[in-house]
N, C-alpha and C positions, 0 to 999 in steps of 0.2 A: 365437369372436372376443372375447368378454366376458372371457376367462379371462389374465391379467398372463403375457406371455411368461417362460420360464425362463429364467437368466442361465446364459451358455453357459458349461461349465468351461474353464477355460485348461489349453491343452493341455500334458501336461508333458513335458521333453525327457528324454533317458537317463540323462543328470546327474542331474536331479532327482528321477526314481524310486531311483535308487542310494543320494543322500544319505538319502529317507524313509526307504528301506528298514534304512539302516544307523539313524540316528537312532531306529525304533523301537524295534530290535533292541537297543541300547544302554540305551533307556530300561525293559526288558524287563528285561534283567540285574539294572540297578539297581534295580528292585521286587522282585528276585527277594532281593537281599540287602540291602538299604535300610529303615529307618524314613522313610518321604515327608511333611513336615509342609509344605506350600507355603500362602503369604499367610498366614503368621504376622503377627498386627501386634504392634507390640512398643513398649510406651509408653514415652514419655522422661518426665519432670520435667516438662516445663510439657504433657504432658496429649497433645501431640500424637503420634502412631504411626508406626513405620516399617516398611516390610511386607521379610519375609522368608522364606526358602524352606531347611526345616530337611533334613538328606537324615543320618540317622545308621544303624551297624550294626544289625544287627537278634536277632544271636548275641552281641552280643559280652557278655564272660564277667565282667566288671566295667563301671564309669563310663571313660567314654572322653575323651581332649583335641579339642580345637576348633581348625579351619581354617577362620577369619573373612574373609569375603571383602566390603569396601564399596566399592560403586560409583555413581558418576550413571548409568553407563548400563545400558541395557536386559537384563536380563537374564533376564525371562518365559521361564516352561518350556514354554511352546509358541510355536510358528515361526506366524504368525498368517498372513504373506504365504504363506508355504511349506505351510499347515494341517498341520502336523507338530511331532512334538516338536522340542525346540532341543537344541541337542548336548548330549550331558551326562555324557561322558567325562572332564572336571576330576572331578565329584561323584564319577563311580562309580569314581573309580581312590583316589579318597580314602576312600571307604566302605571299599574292597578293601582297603587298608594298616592299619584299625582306627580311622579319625577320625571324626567327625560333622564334614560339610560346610556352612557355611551361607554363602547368598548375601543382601545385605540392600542394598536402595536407601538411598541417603543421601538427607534431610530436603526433598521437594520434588522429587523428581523418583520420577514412574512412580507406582505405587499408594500410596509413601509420602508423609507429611500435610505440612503444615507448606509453609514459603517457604523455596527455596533461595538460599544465600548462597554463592558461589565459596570453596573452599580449606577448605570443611570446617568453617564456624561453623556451630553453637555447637558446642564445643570436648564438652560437658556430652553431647552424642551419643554419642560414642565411648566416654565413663566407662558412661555408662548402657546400651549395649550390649553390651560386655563384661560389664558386673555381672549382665546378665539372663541371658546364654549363660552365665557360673558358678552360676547358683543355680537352673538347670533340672537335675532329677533324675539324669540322664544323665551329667552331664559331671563331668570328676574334676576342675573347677577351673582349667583350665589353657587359655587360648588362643593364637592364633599366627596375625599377620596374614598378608597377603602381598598381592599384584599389583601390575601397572605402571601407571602415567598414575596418572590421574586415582583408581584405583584403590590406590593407596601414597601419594597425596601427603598424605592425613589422616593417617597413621600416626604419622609422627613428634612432634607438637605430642599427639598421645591419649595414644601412650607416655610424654613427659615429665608427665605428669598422675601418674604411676607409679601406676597402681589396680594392687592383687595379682595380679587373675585375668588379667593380658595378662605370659603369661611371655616370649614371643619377636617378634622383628620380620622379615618381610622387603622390603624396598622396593625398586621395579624404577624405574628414569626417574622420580624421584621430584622433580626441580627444582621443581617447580608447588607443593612442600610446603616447602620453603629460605624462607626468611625474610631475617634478615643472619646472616650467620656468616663473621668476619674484617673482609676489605675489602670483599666483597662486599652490596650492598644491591639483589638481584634482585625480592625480594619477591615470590616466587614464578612466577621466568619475567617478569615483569611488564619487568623494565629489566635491561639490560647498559650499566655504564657509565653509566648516566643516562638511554639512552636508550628508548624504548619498544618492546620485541618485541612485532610486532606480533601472535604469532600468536594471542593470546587474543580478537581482535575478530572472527575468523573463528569462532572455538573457541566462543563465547559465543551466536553467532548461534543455534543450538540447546540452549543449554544456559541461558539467559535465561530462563526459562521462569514469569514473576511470574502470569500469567494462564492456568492451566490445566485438563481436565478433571478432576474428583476425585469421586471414591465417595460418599456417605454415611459417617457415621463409625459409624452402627449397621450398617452392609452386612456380613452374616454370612461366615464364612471359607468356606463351600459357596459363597455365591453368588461370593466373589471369584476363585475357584480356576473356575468356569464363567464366570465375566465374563474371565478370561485367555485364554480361549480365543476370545474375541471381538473385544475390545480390547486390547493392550498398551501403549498409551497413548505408543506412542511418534510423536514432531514430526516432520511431513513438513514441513521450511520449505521455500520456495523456492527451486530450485537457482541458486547465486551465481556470477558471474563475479570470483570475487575477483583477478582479474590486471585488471581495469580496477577493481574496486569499491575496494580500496585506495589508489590516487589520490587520492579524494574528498577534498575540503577543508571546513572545515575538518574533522582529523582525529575531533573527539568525532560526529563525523556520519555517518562513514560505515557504522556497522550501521544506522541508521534511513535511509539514502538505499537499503540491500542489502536494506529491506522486514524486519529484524530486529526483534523484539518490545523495547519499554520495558525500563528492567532498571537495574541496579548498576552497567554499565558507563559510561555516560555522564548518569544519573538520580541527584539524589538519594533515597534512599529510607530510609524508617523501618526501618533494620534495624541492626544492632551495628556496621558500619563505617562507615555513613552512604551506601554507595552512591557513586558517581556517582569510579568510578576514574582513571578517566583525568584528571581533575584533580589526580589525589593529587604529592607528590613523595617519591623516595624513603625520607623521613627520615619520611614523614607518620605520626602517631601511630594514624593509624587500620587500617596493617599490621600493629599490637599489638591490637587487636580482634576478628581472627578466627581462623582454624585453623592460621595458620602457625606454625611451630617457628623458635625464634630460638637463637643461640647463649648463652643467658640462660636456657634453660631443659631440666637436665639432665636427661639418657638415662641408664638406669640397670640397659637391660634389652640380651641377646645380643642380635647382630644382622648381616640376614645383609643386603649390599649389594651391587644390580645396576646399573652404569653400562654406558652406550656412547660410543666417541669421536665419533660424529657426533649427538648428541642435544645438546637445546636448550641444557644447563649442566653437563657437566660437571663443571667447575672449581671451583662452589659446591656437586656433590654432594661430590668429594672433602675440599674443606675440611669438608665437615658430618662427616664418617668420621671427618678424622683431628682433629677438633676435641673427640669423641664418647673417643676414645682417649686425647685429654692429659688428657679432666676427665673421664672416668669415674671410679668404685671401680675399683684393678685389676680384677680378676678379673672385673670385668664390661668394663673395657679391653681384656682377651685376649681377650673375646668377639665382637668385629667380624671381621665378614671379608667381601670385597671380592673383586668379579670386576668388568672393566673391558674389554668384548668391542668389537670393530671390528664396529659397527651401529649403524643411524638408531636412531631415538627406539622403545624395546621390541619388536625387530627381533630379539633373543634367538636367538628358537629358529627361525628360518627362517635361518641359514647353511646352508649345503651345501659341498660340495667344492670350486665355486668361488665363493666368498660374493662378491657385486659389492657395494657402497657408490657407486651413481652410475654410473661407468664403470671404477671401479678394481676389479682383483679382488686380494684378500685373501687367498686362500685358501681351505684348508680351516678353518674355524673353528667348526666344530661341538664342542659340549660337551655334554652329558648336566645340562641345569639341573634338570632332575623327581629325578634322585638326589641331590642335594645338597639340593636343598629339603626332600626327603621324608627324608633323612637327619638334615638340620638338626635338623624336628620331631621325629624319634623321638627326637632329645637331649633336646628342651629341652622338650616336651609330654610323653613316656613316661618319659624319664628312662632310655633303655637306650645302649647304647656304640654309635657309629656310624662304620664304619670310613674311610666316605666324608669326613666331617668333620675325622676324625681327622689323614687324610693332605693339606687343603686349605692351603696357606700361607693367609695373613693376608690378600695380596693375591695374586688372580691378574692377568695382564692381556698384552692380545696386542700383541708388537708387529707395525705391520703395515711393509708392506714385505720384512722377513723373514719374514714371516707365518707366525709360531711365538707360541703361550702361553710365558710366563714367570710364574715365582712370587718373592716377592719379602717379607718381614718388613712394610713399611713402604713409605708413599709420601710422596714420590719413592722409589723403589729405592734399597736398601742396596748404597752406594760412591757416589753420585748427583754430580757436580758441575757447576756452573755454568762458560759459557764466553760470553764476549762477540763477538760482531760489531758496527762500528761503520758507521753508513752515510758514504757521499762519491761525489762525482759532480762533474761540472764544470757542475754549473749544469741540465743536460738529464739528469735522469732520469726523462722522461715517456715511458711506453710501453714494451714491451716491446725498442723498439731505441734506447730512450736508452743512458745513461752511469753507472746508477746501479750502485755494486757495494756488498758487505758486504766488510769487511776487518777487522784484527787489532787496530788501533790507531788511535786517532781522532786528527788534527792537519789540518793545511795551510790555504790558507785557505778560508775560510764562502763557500761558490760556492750558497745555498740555489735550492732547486730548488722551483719555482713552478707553480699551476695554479689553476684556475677551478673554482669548487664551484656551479652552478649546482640548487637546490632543486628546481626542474621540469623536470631532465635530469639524474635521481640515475645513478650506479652501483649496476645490478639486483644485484640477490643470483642468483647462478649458483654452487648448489653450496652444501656448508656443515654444520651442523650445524642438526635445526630439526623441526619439529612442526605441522598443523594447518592450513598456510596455504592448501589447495581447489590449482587452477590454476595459483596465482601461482608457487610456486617450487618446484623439482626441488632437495631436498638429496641428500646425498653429495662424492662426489668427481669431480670431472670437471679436463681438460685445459683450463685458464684463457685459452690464448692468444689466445684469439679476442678477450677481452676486455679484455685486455691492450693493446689496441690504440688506448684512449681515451687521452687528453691529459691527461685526468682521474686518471690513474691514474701515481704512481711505482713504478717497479719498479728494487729493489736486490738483486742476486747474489754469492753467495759465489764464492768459487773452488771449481773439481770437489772433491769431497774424496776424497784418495789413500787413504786406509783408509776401510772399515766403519764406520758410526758410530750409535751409537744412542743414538736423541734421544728421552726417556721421563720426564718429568716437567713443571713447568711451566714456560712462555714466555713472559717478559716485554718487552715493546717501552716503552721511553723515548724519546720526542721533544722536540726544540725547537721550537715553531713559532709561526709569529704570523700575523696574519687582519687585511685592514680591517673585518671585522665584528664585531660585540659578541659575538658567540655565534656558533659551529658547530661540527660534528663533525670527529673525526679515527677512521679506521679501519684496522687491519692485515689481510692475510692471509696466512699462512706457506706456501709451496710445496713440495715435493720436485721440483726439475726433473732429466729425465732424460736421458741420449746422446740420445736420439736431436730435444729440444728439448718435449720433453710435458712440461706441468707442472701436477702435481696438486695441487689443495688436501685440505690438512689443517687446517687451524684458523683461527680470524676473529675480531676484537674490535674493541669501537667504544668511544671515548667522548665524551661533553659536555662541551664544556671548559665549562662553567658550573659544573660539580661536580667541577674538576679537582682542588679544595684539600679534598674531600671530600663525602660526601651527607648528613652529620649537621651542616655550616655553612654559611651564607649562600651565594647565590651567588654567584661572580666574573666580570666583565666582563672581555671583552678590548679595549687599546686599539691604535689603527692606530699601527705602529712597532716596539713593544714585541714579544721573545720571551718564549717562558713556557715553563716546562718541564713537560710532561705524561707521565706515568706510568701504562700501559692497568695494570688489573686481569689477574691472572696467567691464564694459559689453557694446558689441559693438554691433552697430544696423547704419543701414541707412534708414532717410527716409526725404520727402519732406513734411512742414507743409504749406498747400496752404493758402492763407490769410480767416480769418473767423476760420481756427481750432485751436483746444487749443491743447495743452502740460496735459499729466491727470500723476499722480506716487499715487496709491492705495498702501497704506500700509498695514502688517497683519505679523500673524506670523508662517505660514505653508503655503504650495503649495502643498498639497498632492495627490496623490503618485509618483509625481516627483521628491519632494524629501522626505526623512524620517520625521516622526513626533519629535519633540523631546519632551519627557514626563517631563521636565521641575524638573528632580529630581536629576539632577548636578550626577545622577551614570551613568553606562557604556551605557543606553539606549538601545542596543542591545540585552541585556539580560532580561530586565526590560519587566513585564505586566502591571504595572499599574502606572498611571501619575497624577501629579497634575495641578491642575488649575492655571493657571498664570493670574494677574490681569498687564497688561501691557500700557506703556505710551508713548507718543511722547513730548519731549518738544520742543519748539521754541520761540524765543526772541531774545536779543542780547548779551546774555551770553549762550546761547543753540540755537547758529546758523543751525538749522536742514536746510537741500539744497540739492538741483540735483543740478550736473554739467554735464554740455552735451558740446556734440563739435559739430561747428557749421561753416561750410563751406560757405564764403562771396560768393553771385554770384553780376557781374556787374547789 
């Protein structure tokens, strides 16, 4: 009776004997041809360490290239909940090709030292990581990034730094690392059009991490490689209701109302950008501060580029590509290349034979990514001819609808032209059975069509492109009419279209419109509607008329009366309109909580509980030429 009960093992299901058995089996292999160096620490410049897990040949017959892999998250070699190794099939298929594999936490998160700062500050991490994985004995000099999220978005801003030993780049969903490039000033996912995506206040809720457990800095690499096996140090926060917790007002409150730790996102704090984001605007100097790549700061290395039409930006990776192409050195301009798959946000490699996006099926859209990447490096890390690479256009990219890959020089697609739709209605284009249509030609008279933008009775985000946000929203594609059904919402139709048409590059919407409030939003979203009345979205954009005249100048006010001509930020989509479907752009002036609500009170909104009602317009005529412009790829 004296004696502390035993804690009962948890029983484990047939799954999970399967996956230990295979994860051991695996980790097996890789000792058997593997150099294993794990909780390497690896010091930067100002003293502090970052922990890494070295995995290289163990025959091999010379000095070998590097596949650098950094991430915030977790990526301990043992399964701590599972007490099992953690998969390790990326490593051992990289060993098996002749690479050394390493995995490295970024600055603050997991066993590595230091305070984390979102997007990859200090910049001086990535030089110094690179320079350490070159002047280890092993390696012939040459490394080669790669992964998705959060795991690509340093890369680009490390590579314009041009250190020698970072020969290649690959970046997957890489938005989070865009800065400004063009018109766009997302700042990393941060803002569309001015306004604030909200997915980083979920995303941060775990990744905030200013207060956490950490090692000793003399803690020996034996004892850290047995303390892994213990702790992985990874954040159990508490499970969020983010479909009521984004609500919360005002907005810099609602990670501290969701029980979210202190942090950068709404704190000022001693760190290189000052913290405390959510007040920042656009233009603010303090997104030249940390990890992001701006269009000011030149690529100079190959590189290989993975986008999706339904991921957070798009629009501002393609501009980073083809921005990377006007001002490269040639030969390092011929060096991009580009695939642009129909999938959510690093959705990649889980197509199948009928790939869904939401409720839409796309097809077959499977591609073999592990040979082109591994082909890539054997170019640009070995230096040997890769036939795979060889035969890659410049750009691939699916169109869906027809749901077929196409290759293409150059984006937009080589022959690309632009075609206008103009909006008109008699006055009721509210809803799906209003009067709104698209047509050829803008004239007759300005009948503008009217609705009520009510800030605490947004139009939800159903659908879309997007990342991160828990509960709250279901991206993809789904059949809109249900919600088509508000009064809230304008809804304008082309005519069926009598041929095939494919619509593959970017979509620009131009309005007229005027507001009795000082400030508020306007949104699009473009549709494929089909015979039988289903209509799916494909693409979505918002903007703040407060930054209508740009996000590098003063704000502008709107006054009650007055129209004003706004111009969304371009947004790119491909798809095939088969004859019989119409073209649909549903107007309104929120998408929430994809993006933030704007309270419509011309003040900071972030700080703000309460909003006014906007009574809002669209005009059209031919002095208020309101229009989509799409681009529009000729087939014989």
């Amino acid at each position: 009776m004296l004696a502390a009960p035993v804690a009962a093992q948890a029983v484990l299901t047939p799954e999970q004997k399967q996956t230990i058995a295979k994860r051991i089996d695996t980790e097996q292999k890789l000792e058997d041809i593997a150099v294993i160096d794990r909780k390497v620490m690896v010091k930067m410049r100002d003293g502090k360490r970052m922990a890494a897990d070295v995995y290289r040949p163990k025959n091999a017959s010379g000095k070998v290239p590097t596949i650098f892999v950094r991430t915030p998250y977790n990526f301990n070699f043992w399964d701590v909940k599972l007490g099992a190794p953690r998969d390790m099939t990326r490593q051992l298929e990289a060993v098996k090709r002749g690479y050394a594999y390493i995995d490295m936490n970024e600055r603050g998160h997991y066993f590595s030292e230091g305070n984390y700062e979102i997007l990859g500050a200090p910049l001086s991490d990535g030089v110094d990581e690179v320079k350490w994985i070159t002047s280890q004995p092993w390696s012939n000099g040459k490394v080669g990034t790669t992964g998705c999220s959060s795991t690509a978005e340093w890369q680009m801003a490390v590579v314009a730094q041009d250190t020698p030993g970072l020969a290649t780049f690959n970046v997957q969903g890489f938005g989070a690392g865009v800065g400004r490039v063009g018109p766009y000033y997302e700042q990393g996912n941060w803002y569309r059009g001015g306004a604030v995506q909200m997915l980083f206040i979920a995303w941060l809720n775990k990744e905030q991490n200013q207060v956490r457990p950490m090692f000793p800095a003399n803690t020996s690499q034996a004892d850290l490689i047995a303390a892994s096996k213990l702790f992985d140090l990874d954040s159990q926060p508490t499970e969020v209701d983010w479909d009521k917790a984004f609500w919360t007002l005002p907005e810099k409150d609602i990670m501290k109302k969701a029980g979210g730790p202190k942090g950068f996102f709404a704190d000022p704090m001693d760190i290189p950008t000052g913290g405390n984001m959510i007040a920042r605007t656009p233009n603010s100097a303090a997104w030249n501060k940390g990890g992001l790549w701006h269009d000011n700061m030149k690529i100079t290395k190959p590189g290989l580029w993975f986008m999706s039409w339904f991921d957070v930006s798009v629009s501002p990776n393609l501009a980073a590509y083809n921005h990377v192409r006007a001002t490269a050195p040639k030969d390092v301009a011929d060096q991009q290349y580009a695939v642009i798959a129909p999938a959510l946000h690093c959705a990649y490699t889980r197509a199948t034979e009928h790939t869904m996006i939401g409720d839409l099926d796309v097809g077959d859209a499977r591609f073999d990514y592990d040979s082109l990447v591994y082909g890539w490096f054997d170019k640009w890390l070995k230096g040997v001819d890769s036939p795979v690479v060889d035969k890659q256009a410049k750009v691939m990219y699916y169109v869906m609808g027809e749901n077929k890959w196409h290759n293409t020089q150059t984006w937009p697609p080589v022959g690309a032209v632009t075609h206008d739709l103009y909006f008109t209605s008699g006055g009721k284009a509210n809803t799906l059975y209003g009067d709104g249509k698209l047509v050829d030609a803008a004239g007759g008279t300005d009948h503008p069509d009217t609705f009520i933008y009510d800030p605490m009775n947004p139009v939800t985000t159903f659908g879309g492109g997007g990342c991160c946000q828990g509960n709250a929203v279901k991206f993809g594609s789904f059949d809109q009419n249900t919600q088509l059904t508000r009064n809230d919402i304008l809804v304008y139709d082309s005519e069926p279209f009598k041929e095939g048409t494919e619509v593959s590059g970017p979509i620009t919407v131009t309005l007229y419109v005027s507001s009795d409030a000082k400030d508020t939003d306007f949104t699009f979203k473009v549709m494929d509607v089909y015979p039988d009345g289903r209509a799916f979205n494909l693409t979505e954009n918002i903007q703040r008329m407060r930054y209508r005249e740009g996000y590098d100048k003063p704000p502008v006010w709107m006054k009650e009366g007055d129209v004003y001509k706004v111009t969304f930020q371009p947004i790119d989509t491909s798809n095939f309109y088969f004859p019989g479907h119409k073209l649909r752009v549903a107007v309104s002036s929120s998408n929430f909580p994809r993006f933030d609500r704007n309270l419509n009170t011309g003040g900071n909104n972030y700080d703000e509980t309460k909003g006014v009602i906007a009574h809002n317009a669209v005009h059209h005529d031919a002095e208020h030429p309101s229009k989509i412009t799409f681009t529009v790829v000729p087939r014989q």
